[in-house]
N, C-alpha and C positions, 0 to 999 in steps of 0.2 A: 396262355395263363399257366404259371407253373403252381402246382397243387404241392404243398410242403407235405414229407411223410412225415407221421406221430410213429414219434420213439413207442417202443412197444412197456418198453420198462421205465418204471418210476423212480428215482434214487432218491433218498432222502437219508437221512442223518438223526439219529436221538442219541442224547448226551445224558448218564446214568452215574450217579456219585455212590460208592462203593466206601461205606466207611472200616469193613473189614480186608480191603484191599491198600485203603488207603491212597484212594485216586478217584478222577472223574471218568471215565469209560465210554468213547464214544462208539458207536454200533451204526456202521451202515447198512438200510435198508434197501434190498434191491426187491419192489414189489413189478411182479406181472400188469398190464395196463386191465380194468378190471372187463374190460368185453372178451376179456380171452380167457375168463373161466367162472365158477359159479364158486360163491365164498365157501360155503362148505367143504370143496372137492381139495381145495390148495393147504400144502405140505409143506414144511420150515427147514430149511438148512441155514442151520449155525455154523459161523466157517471161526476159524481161528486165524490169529494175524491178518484182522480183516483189512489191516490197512494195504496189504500186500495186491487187494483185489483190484483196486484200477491197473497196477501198474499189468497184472495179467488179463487185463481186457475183458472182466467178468461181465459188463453191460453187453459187450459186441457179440459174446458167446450167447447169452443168453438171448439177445434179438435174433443172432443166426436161426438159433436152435426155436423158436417160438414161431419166425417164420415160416418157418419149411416146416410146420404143426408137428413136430417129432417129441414135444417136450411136455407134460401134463404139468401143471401152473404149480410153481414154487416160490414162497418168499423167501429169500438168503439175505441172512445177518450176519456181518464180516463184524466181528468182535474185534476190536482196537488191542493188541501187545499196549503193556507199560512197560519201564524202566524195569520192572520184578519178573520180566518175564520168565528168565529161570527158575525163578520162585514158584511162580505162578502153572506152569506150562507141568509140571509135574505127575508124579501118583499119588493122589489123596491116602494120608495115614502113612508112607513109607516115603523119607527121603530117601536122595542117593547117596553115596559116600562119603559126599561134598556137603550135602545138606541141604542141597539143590530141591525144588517142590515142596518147600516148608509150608507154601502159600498156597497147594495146588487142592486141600479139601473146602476152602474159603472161597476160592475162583471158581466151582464145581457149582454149590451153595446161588452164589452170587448170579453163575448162570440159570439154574432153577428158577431161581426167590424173583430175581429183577428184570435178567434178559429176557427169557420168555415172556412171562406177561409184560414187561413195556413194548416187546414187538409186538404180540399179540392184539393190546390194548392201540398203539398205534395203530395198527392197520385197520383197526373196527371188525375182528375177525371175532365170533364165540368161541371157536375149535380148529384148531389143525389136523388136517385127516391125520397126516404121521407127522414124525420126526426125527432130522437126521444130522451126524454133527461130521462135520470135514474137518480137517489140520496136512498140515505137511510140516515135517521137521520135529521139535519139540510140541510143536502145537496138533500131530498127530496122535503122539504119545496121551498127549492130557486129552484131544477125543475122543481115541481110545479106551481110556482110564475110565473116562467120566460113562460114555455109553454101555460100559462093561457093568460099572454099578448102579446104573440106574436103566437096566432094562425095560421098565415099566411106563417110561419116559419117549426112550429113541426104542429104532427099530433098524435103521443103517449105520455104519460109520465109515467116512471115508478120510484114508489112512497114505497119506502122500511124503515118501522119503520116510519113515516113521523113524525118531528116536527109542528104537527097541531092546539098541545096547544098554540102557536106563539101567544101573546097578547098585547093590549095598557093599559092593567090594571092588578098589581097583583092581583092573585085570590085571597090573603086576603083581598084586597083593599073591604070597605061594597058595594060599586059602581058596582064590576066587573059583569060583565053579559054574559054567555057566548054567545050567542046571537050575541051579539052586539062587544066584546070585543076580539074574537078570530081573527085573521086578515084575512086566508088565507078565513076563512067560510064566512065572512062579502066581502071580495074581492067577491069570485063566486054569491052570494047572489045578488050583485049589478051588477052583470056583466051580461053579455049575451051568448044565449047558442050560440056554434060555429062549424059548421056541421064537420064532418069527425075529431072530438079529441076523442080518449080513453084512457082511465084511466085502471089503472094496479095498485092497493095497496095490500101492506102485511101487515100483523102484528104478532107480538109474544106475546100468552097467557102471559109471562115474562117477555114482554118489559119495564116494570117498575111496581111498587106496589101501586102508585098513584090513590085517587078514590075520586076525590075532591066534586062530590053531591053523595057521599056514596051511588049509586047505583047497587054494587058488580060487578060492571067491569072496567078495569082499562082507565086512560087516555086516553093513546093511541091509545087503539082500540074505547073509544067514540067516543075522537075527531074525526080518521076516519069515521067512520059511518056518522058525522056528516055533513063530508066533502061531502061523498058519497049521503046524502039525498039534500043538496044543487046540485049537478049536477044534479039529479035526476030531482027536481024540475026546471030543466032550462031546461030538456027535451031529457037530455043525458039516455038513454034505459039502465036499470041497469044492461039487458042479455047481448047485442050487445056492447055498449062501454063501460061498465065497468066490471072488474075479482077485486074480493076480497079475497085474501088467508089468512088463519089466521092458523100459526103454532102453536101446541099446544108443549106446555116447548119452544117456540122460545124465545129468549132472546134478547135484544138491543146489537146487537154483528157480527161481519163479518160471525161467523161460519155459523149463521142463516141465515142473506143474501146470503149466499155460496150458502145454499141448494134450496132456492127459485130461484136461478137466473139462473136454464136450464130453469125452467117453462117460467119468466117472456120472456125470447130468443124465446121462441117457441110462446108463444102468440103475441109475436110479429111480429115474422121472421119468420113463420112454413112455408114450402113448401105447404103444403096441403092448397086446398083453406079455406079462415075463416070463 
């Protein structure tokens, strides 16, 4: 007699109407099966471009990693991109050039007001021990952004490929300065350090071929850097709360994300103390 194994994770779907987005938004739920933790202990990652999460295999990661007991119990909610996603996907209160994130303090708002408590309320959960927000791409930037001003809220963000070139000046423009013109570096820059946040970035030697002060490394991975010496400078410990992965042939691409995102689970969620 063959004994069928139970999936360890639950998937489900809630469907959320946004009249300041101006859309229905659907959120999938990737919950733990509940014998494999105690409701109070379980912590929330909000993922960005959730719909990206089947195609990188985010159920079979999360059975691996739950099996082999490596992973302390998390509910992840893959937030649905719209049509606005450049709108959307931005820095709250500062477009970019383009006028790009016009939408990005309303989708901040929206996640607060409705994602959170409709997961929450879903799952029949009072509390989340923490909270943590993922993105790759543009959808970094806006985790980012959002976990940056709302400390009180998250306590991780993980930051995959990040749109960190995000500026109020084309780089042809004779004006632009990176300095000054990049938004999210000029954000932390101004900002203040906020105890118990860590930062988790990736990048791909191939994330793009861009090398705008011709210093033979590509955007991508400046801009992070760049990002990473500004926390630095506010006092965030480069050992303790910040991990920098850099894949070599990683590419601006889900495949890439795929491979980095047991590590990103485990730095975050490891069972073993941190």
């Amino acid at each position: 007699m063959q004994i069928e194994k139970r999936s360890i994770i639950v998937q489900e779907s809630i469907e959320l109407e946004s009249a300041a987005l101006g859309r229905n938004v659907s959120v999938d739920v990737y919950l733990p099966h509940s014998a494999t933790f105690l409701a109070e202990d379980i912590s929330l990652l909000l993922i960005n471009d959730g719909q990206d999460l089947e195609k990188m295999g985010l159920t079979g990661i999360l059975e691996e990693l739950y099996s082999r007991h490596l992973l302390s119990p998390v509910v992840c909610a893959g937030i649905h991109a719209g049509p606005e996603r450049k709108m959307e996907y931005g820095t709250a209160g500062t477009p970019d050039f383009l006028g790009r994130g016009a939408l990005a303090a309303d989708y901040a708002q929206f996640v607060l007001q409705q994602v959170i408590p409709a997961v929450q309320d879903h799952c029949k959960f009072s509390r989340f021990n923490e909270k943590a927000f993922l993105g790759w791409s543009l959808g970094a930037l806006s985790a980012m952004d959002i976990v940056w001003r709302h400390p009180q809220e998250f306590s991780r963000a993980g930051l995959f490929s990040g749109s960190f070139w995000w500026r109020t000046k084309d780089k042809t423009d004779p004006e632009y300065n990176d300095r000054t013109d990049r938004i999210m570096q000029r954000q932390v820059a101004e900002g203040s350090y906020h105890p118990g946040l860590k930062f988790f970035f990736e990048c791909g030697t191939e994330d793009e071929t861009e090398d705008r002060n011709h210093n033979g490394i590509i955007d991508s991975i400046d801009d992070t850097y760049d990002l990473i010496r500004e926390l630095v400078s506010k006092g965030y410990d480069p050992e303790k709360d910040i991990r920098y992965v850099e894949i070599a042939g990683g590419r601006h691409e889900t495949a890439t994300w795929a491979k980095v995102l047991p590590e990103f689970l485990l730095w975050a969620y490891n069972k073993k103390p941190r």
